[in-house]
C-alpha positions as CSV (number, residue, x, y, z in Angstrom):
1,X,-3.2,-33.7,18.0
2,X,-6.1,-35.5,17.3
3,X,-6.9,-37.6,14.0
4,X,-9.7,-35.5,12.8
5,X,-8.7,-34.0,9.3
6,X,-8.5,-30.3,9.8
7,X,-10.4,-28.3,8.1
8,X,-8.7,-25.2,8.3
9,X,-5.3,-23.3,7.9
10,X,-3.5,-20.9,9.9
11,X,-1.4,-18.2,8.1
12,X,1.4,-16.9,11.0
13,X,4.8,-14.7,11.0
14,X,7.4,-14.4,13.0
15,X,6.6,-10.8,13.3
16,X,4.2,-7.9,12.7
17,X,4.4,-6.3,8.9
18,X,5.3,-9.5,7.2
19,X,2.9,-9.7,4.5
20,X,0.2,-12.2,5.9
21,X,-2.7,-9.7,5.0
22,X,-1.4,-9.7,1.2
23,X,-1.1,-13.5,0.9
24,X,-4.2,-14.2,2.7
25,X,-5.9,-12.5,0.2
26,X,-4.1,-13.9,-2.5
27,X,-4.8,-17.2,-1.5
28,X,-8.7,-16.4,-0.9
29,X,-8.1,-15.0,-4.7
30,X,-6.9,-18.3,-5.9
31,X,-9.5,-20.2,-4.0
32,X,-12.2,-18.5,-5.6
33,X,-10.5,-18.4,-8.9
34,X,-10.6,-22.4,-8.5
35,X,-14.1,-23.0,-7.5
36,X,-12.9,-23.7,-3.8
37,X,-15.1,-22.0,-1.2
38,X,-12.9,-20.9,1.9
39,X,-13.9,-19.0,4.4
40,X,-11.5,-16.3,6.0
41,X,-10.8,-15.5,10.0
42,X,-8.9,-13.1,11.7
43,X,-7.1,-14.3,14.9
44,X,-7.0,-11.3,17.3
45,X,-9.3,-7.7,17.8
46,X,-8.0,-6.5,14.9
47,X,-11.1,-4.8,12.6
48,X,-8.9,-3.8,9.8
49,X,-7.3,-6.8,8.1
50,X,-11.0,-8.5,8.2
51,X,-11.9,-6.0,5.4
52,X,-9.2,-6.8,3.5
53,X,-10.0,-10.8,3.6
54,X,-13.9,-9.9,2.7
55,X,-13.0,-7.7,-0.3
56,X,-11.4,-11.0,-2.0
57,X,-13.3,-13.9,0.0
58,X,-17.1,-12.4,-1.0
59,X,-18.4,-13.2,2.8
60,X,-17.3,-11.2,5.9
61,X,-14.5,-12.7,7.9
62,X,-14.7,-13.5,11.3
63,X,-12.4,-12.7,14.2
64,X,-11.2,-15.7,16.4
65,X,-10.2,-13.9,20.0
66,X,-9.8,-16.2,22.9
67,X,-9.5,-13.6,25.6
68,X,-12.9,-11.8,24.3
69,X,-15.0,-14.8,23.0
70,X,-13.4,-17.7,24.9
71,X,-12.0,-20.9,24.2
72,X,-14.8,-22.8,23.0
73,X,-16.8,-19.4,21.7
74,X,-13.2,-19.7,19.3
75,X,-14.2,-23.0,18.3
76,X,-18.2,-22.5,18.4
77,X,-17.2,-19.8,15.9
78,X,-14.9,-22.1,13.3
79,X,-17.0,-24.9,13.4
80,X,-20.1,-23.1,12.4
81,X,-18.1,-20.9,9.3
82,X,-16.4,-23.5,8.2
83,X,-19.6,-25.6,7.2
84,X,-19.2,-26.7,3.4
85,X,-15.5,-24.5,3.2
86,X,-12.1,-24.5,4.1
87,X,-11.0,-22.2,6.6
88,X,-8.3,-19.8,6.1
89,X,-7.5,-17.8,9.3
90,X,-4.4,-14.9,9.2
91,X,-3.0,-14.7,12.3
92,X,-2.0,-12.0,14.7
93,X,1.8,-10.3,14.8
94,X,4.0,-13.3,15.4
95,X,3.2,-16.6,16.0
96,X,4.0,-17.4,19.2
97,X,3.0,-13.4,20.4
98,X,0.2,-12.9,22.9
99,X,-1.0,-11.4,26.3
100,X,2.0,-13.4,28.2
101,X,5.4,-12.6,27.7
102,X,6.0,-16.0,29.3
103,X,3.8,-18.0,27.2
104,X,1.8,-18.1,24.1
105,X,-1.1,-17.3,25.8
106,X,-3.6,-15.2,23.6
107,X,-1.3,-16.1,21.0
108,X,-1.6,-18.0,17.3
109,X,-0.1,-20.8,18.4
110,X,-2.5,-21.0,21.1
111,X,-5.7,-20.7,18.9
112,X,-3.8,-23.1,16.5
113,X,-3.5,-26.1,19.1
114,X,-7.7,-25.2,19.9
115,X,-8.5,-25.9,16.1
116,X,-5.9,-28.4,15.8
117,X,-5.2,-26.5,12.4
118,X,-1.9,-26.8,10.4
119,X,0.0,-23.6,10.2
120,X,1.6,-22.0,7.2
121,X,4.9,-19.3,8.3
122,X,4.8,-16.1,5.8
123,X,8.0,-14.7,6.3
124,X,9.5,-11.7,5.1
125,X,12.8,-12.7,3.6
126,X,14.0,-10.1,1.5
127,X,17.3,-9.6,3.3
128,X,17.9,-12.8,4.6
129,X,20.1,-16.1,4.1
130,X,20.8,-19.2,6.2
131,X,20.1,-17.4,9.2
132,X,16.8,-17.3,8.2
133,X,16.3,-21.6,8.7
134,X,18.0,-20.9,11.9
135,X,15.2,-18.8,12.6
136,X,12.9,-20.9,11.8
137,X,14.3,-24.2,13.6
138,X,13.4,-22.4,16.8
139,X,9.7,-21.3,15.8
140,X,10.1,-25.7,14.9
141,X,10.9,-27.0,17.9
142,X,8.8,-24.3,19.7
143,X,6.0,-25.5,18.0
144,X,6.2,-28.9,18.8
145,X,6.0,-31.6,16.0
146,X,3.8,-31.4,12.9
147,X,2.2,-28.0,14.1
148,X,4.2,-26.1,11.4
149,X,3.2,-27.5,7.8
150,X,5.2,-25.5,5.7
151,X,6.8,-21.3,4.7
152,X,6.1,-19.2,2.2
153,X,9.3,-17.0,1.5
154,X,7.6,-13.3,0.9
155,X,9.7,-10.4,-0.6
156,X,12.5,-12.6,-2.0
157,X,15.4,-10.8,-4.3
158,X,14.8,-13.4,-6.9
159,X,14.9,-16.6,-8.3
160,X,18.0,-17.2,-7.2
161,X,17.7,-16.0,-4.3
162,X,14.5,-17.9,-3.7
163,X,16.8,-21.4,-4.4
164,X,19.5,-20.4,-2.1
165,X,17.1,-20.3,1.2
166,X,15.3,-23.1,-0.2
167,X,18.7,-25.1,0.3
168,X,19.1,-23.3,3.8
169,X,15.9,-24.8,4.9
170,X,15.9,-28.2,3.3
171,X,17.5,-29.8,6.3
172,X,14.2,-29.0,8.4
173,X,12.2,-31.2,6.5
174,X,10.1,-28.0,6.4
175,X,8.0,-27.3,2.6
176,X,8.5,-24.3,1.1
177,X,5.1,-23.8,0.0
178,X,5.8,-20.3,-2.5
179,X,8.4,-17.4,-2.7
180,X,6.8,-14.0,-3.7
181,X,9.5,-11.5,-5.0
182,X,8.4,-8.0,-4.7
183,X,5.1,-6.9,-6.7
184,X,3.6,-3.6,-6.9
185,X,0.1,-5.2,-6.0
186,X,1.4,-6.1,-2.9
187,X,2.8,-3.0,-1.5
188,X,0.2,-2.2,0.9
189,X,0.8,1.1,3.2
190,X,0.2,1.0,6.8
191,X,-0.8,3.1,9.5
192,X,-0.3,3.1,13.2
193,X,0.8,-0.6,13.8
194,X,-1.1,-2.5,10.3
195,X,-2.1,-1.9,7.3
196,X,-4.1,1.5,6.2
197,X,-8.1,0.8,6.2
198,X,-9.2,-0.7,2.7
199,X,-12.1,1.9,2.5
200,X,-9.6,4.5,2.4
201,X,-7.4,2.7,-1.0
202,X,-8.0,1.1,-4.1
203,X,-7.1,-2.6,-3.9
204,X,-6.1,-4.7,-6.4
205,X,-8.7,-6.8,-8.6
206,X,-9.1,-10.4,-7.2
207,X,-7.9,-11.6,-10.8
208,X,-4.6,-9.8,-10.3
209,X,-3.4,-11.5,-6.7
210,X,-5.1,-14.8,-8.1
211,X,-2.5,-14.5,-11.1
212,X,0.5,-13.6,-8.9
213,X,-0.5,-16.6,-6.0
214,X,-0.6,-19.2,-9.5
215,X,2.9,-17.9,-10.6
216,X,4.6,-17.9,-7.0
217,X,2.8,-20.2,-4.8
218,X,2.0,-24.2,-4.3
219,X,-1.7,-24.0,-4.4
220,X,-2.6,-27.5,-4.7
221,X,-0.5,-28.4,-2.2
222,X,-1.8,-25.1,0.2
223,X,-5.3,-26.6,0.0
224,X,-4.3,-30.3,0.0
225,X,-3.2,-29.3,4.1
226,X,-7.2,-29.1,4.4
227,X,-10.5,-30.7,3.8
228,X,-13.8,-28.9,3.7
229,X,-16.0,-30.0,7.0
230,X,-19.0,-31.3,6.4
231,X,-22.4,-29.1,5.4
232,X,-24.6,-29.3,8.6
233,X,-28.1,-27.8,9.3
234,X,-28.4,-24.3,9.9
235,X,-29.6,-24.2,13.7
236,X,-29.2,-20.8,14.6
237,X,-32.4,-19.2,14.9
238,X,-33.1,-15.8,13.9
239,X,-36.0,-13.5,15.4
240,X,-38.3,-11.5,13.1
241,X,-36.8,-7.9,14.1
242,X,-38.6,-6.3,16.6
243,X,-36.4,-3.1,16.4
244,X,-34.4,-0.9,14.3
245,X,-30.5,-0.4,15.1
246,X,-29.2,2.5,13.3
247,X,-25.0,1.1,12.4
248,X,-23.2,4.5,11.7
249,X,-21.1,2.9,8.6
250,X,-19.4,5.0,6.1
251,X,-14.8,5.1,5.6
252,X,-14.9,6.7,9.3
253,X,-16.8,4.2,11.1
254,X,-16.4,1.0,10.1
255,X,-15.0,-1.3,13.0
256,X,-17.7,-3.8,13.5
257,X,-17.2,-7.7,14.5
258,X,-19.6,-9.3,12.5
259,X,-20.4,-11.8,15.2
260,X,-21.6,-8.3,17.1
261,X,-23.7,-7.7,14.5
262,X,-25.1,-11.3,14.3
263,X,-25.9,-11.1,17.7
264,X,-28.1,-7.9,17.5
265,X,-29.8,-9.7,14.5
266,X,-30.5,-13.2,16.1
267,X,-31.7,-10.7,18.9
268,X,-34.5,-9.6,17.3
269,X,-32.4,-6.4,15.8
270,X,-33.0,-5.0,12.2
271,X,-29.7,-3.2,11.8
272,X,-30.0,0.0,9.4
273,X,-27.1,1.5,8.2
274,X,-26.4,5.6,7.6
275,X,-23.3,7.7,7.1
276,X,-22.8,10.0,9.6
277,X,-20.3,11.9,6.9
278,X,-22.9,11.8,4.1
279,X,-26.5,12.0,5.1
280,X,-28.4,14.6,6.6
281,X,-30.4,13.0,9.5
282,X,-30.4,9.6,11.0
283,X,-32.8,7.2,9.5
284,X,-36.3,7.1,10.3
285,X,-37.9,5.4,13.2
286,X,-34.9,4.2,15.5
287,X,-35.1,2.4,18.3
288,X,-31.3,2.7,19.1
289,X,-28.1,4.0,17.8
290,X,-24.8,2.1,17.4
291,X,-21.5,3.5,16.8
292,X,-18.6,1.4,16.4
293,X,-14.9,2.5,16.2
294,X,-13.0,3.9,12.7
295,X,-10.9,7.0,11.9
296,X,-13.1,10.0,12.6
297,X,-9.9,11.6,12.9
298,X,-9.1,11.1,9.4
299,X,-12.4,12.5,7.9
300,X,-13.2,15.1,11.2
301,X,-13.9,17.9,8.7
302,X,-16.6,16.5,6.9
303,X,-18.0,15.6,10.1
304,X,-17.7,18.6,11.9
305,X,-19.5,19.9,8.4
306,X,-22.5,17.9,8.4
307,X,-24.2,20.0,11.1
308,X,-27.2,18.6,10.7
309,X,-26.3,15.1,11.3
310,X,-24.6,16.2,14.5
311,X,-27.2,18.0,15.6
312,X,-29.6,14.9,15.4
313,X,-27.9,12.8,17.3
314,X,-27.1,14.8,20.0
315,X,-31.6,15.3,19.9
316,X,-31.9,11.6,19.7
317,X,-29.5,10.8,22.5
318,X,-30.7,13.6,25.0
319,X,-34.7,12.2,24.6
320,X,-33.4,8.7,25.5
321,X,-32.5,6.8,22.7
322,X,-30.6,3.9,23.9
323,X,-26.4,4.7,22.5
324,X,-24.1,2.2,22.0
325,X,-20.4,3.9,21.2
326,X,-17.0,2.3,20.8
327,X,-13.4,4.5,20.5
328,X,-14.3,6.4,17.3
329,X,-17.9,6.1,18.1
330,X,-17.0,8.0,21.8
331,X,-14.9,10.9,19.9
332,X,-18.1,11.5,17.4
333,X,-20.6,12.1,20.5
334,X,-17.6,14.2,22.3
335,X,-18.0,18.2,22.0
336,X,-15.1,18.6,19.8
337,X,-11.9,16.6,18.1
338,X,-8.6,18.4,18.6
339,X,-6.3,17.3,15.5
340,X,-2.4,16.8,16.2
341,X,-2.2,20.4,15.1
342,X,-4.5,21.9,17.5
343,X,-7.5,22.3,15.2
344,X,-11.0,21.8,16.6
345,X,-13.5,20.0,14.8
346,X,-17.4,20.5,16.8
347,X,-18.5,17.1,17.0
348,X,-22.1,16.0,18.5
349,X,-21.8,17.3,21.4
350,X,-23.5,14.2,24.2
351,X,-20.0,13.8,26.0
352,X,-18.7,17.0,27.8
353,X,-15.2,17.8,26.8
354,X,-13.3,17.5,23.8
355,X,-11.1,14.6,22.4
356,X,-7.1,15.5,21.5
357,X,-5.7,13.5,18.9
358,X,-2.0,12.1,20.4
359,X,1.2,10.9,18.4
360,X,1.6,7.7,20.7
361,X,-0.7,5.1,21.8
362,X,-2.6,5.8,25.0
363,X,-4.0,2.7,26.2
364,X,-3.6,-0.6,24.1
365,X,-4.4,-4.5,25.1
366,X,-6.2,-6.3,26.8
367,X,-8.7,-5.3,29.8
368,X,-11.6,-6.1,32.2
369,X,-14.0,-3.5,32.6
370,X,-16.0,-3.8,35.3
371,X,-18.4,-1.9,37.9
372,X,-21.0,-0.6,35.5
373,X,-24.1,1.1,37.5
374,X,-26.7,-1.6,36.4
375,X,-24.5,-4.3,36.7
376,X,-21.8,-4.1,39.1
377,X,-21.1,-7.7,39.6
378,X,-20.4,-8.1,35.6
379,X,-16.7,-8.2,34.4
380,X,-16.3,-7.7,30.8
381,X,-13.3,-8.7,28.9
382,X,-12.7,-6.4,26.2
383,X,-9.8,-4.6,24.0
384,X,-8.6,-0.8,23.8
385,X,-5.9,0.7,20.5
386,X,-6.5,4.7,20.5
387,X,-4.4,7.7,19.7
388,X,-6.4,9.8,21.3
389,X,-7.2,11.1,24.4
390,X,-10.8,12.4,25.8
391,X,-9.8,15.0,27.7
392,X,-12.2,14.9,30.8
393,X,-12.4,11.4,31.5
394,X,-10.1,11.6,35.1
395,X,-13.1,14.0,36.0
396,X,-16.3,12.6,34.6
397,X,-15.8,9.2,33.6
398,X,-18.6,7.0,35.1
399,X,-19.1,4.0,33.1
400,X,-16.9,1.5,35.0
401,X,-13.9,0.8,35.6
402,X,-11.0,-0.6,33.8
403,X,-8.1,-2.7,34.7
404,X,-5.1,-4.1,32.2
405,X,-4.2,-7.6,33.4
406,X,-0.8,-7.7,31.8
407,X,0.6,-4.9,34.1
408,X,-2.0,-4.3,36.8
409,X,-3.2,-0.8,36.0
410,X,-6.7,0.8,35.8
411,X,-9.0,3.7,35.9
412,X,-12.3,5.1,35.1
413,X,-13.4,5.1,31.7
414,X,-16.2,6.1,29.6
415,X,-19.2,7.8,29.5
416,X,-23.3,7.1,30.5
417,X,-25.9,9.5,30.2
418,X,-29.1,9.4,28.8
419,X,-29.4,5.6,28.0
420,X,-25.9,6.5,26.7
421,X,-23.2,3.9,26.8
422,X,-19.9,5.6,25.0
423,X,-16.2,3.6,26.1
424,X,-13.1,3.3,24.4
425,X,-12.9,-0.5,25.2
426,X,-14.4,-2.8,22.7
427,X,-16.3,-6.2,23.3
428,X,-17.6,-9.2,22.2
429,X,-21.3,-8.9,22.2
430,X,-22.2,-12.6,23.0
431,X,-19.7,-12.5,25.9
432,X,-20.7,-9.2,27.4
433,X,-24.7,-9.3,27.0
434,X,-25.4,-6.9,29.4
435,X,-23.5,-3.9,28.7
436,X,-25.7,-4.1,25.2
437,X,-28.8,-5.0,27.0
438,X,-30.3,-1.1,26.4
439,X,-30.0,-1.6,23.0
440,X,-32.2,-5.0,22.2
441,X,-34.4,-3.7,25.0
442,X,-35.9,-0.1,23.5
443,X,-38.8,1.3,22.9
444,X,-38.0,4.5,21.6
445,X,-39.3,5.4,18.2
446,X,-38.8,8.7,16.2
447,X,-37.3,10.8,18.8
């Protein structure tokens, strides 16, 4: 470790489901309550928990993936965010979990030795005792010396409780930084393998989780782990937008990294956004379309409803308007969604075949997609989580082709038609230029 203060923390678990979402946002509540400006990350793909941290932080959070952005793109990406703030990053399922069974590669603990950040354990400790600082010895001596700066004890049965593991622990020399007990506030449903999306809930006020992190949590010694870094000039330049970017954004589409966004912005992109659930057409002299991923699934009848919407975007996309899709964005331009139950929903009708809602996961992970027609030298890293299935791709997939490193697999995947580029694999824009290329590159208007 180097002697550079950090100026960040890392929030980790030894599992998935242990709170972290919940007391990152209570301590971006806290941090705002206080005056201190903090800026929140998400280590991983994950587009979901990001929401979460921006509904309390006031600014979008970022996500820190190594395998999609890189090593230093990771630390490009903290060091410009964290100007003037403190950065407050929730990692992803346990600490030491990533793409290696054998190692922490693609892990926390990986991105935590890049940023030379401390890290903070949330565990879940509602049925637990001394086991529990046995537990935690071996995430300790994993970690190697002074990685692991403290624990905050989540779901404990009480004050009593709460003293009897702080005695367990106290022979690790290890803080014990907050015990939460069990609050309404904080009982946040999931779905699939995290938390339900926040456009689909009401959250709790940022005044309510700053109260609760006051009452159970250190906070002065939380932030005293971190020091702001230093304001510095603002040297990314930004064109004056050349084009329009229609963003389909509404509670079923709504997976978007910002730093994808950024990058169609500092591209010379104005990005407008409509609601493919609530307007009638798409807005008004496009030069592109982008559709990022959600839960069209959960909202497929207003969808299939809104005929008119569907209608213009399967005009706009057979005349040649450049299409960028992701996941969701691929089951909106397919003919039809088939629910779990075997209803069909029409969709927009670009991508032959229909898209079947499953019960398991069909491809999750990490992948390289490579041998796209323009570019078949390109290998893009990239990220695929669906329960669903698109029916036809074994027959007409044509995009490129996809291979998972973990376990050696592959196929075709995806779809390209009519400037058309529709996959379930997302990617980091500044690391995979050219499969966005179409869209910065238009000039389409008012198809």
């Amino acid at each position: 470790m180097n002697d550079m203060p950090p100026n960040g923390i890392i929030l980790s678990g030894m599992h998935s489901s242990g709170g972290k979402t919940a007391v990152t946002c209570m301590l971006l509540s806290a941090f705002a309550k206080r005056g201190v400006a903090a800026q929140p990350f998400k280590v991983g793909p994950d587009f979901i928990d990001p929401s979460y941290h921006a509904e309390y932080a006031g600014v979008p959070s970022r996500n820190l993936d190594p395998w999609l952005m890189g090593t230093e793109g990771v630390v490009k990406e903290a060091a410009t965010f964290t100007a003037g703030k403190i950065g407050l990053a929730e990692g992803v399922m346990g600490l030491f979990d990533g793409s290696d069974a054998r190692s922490d590669k693609g892990s926390t603990m990986e991105l935590a030795r890049s940023l030379n950040w401390p890290i903070v354990l949330v565990v879940p400790s509602a049925k637990s005792g001394r086991s529990l600082a046995v537990a935690l010895r071996g995430f300790l001596e994993e970690a190697g010396p002074g990685r692991v700066a403290g624990v905050i004890l989540n779901e404990v049965g009480g004050s009593s409780h709460a003293e009897y593991l702080r005695q367990a622990i106290e022979p690790l020399n290890l803080p014990v930084l907050g015990a939460i007990p069990r609050c309404d506030e904080l009982e946040w449903p999931e779905r699939h393998l995290g938390l339900q999306a926040s456009q689909e809930r009401s959250l709790p006020s940022a005044e309510a989780l700053a109260q609760i992190a006051e009452k159970y949590l250190d906070i002065a010694r939380i932030l005293s782990l971190a020091v702001p870094a230093p304001l510095v000039e603002n040297t990314i330049s930004v064109l004056v937008p050349k084009l329009r970017i229609g963003v389909a954004r509404d509670t079923a589409f709504h997976f978007y990294y910002e730093a994808n966004l950024d990058y169609l912005r500092h591209n010379g992109a104005e990005l407008v956004e409509f609601s493919p659930i609530n307007d009638p057409v798409i807005p008004s002299g496009l030069d592109a379309l982008l559709f990022g991923g959600g839960f069209p699934e959960v909202f497929a009848d207003a969808l299939s409803q809104n005929q008119s919407m569907r209608s213009e975007i399967r005009s706009a996309i057979q005349a040649g308007m450049p299409c960028y899709a992701e996941c969701g964005g691929l089951m909106m331009l397919s003919e039809e969604l088939i629910s779990l139950d075997g209803k069909l929903y029409p969709m927009a009708g670009v991508i032959p075949g229909g898209v079947k809602m499953t019960r398991k996961l069909n491809h999750f992970g990490y992948c390289v997609a490579s041998g796209r027609a323009d570019n078949p030298e390109a290998k893009y890293h990239g990220h695929e989580f669906h329960y669903s299935r698109w029916q036809l791709e074994s027959e007409q997939a044509n995009l490129w082709h996809v291979r998972r490193p973990r376990h050696g697999s592959s196929r075709n995947e995806g779809y390209s038609v009519h400037n058309l580029h529709a996959s379930y694999v997302h990617l980091h824009f500044s690391t995979s230029s050219s499969a966005v290329g179409h869209l910065l590159n238009s000039t389409k208007k008012d198809l």
